[in-house]
C-alpha positions in Angstrom: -8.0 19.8 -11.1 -8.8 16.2 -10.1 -5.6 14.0 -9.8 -6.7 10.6 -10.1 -10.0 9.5 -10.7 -11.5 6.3 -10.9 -14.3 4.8 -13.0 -15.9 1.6 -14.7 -16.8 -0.4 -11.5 -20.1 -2.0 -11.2 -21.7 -4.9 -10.1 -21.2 -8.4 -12.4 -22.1 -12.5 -11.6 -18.9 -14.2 -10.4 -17.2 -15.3 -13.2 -17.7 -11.7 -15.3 -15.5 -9.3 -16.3 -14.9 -5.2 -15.8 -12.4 -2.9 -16.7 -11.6 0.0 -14.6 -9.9 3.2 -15.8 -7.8 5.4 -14.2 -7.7 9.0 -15.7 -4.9 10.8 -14.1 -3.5 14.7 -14.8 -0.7 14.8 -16.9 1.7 15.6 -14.3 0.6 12.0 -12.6 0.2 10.0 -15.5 4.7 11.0 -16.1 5.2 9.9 -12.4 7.4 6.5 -11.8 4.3 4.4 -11.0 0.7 3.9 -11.1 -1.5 1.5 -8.8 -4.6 0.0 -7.9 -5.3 -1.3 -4.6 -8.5 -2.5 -2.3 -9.3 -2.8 1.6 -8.3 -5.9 2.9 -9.1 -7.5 6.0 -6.9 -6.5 8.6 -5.2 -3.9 6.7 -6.8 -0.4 5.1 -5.4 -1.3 1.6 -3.4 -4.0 -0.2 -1.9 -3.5 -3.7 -3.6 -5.2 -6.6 -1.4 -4.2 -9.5 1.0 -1.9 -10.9 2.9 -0.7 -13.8 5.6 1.5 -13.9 5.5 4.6 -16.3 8.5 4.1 -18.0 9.0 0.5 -19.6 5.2 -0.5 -18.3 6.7 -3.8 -15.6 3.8 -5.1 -14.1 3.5 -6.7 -10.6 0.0 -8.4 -9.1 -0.8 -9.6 -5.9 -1.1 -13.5 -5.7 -4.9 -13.3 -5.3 -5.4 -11.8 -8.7 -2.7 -13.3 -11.3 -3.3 -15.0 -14.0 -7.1 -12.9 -13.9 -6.5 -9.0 -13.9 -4.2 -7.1 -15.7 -2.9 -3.6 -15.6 -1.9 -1.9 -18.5 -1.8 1.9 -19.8 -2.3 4.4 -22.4 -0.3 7.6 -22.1 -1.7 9.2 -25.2 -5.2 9.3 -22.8 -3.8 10.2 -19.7 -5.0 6.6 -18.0 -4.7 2.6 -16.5 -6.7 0.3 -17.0 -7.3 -3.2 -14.5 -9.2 -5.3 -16.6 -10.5 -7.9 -14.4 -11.7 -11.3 -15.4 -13.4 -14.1 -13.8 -14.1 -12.6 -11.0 -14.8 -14.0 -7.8 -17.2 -12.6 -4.8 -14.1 -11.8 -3.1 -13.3 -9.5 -5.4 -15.9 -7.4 -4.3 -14.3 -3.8 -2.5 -14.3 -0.8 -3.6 -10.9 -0.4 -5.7 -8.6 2.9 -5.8 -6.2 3.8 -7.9 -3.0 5.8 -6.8 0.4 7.6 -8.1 3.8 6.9 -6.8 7.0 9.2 -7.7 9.4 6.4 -6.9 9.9 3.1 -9.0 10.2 1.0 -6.0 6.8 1.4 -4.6 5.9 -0.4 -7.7 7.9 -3.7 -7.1 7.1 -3.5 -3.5 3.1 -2.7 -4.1 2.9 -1.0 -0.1 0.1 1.8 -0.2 2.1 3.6 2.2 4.1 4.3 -1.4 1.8 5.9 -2.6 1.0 9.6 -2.5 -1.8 10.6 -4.3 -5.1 8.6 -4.7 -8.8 8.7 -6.0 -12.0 8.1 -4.6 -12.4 4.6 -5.6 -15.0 3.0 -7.5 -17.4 -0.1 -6.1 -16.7 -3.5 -7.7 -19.2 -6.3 -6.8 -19.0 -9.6 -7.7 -22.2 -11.9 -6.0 -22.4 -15.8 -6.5 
């Protein structure tokens, strides 16, 4: 049984929108928190977003405030990003991961994170 899986990426002019979903099992969709992240330069991944299970608090990186946001539907087993205006360095390929403690949601580490999809490509060209 897959765990996470990713969809919805794809390839949009700077300034368009995507949604990505995030289809977990039901054992991961119950855990504390759910993220996305995407490489960064110097790092392997930086958090994006993420919303805990319970009473759905959001946190976003600087970078993407104000132009993403993470949301979810338990009744489908999934998280969304939706992702407006976006910009050519939004371009990576995003992931999405589980978390069984509430903290790695406020402090949006990957190391947090214990279980994680394959990602799907998002690319945003000027």
């Amino acid at each position: 049984q897959v765990e996470v899986a990713e969809s919805g990426g794809g390839s949009v002019q700077a300034g368009g929108s995507l949604r990505l979903s995030c289809t977990a099992s039901p054992i991961n969709i119950r855990r504390a928190c759910m993220g996305w992240f995407r490489p960064a330069p110097g790092k392997e991944r930086e958090g994006v977003a993420t919303i805990t299970n319970r009473v759905a608090d959001t946190v976003y990186a600087d970078s993407v405030k104000g132009r993403f946001t993470i949301s979810q539907d338990k009744a489908k087993n999934t998280v969304y990003l939706q992702m407006n205006n976006l910009e050519p360095e939004d371009t990576a390929v995003y992931y999405c991961a589980a978390a069984s403690s509430i903290t790695a949601c406020f402090t949006i580490e990957p190391e947090n994170f214990d279980t994680w999809g394959q990602g799907t490509q998002v690319t945003a060209s000027s």
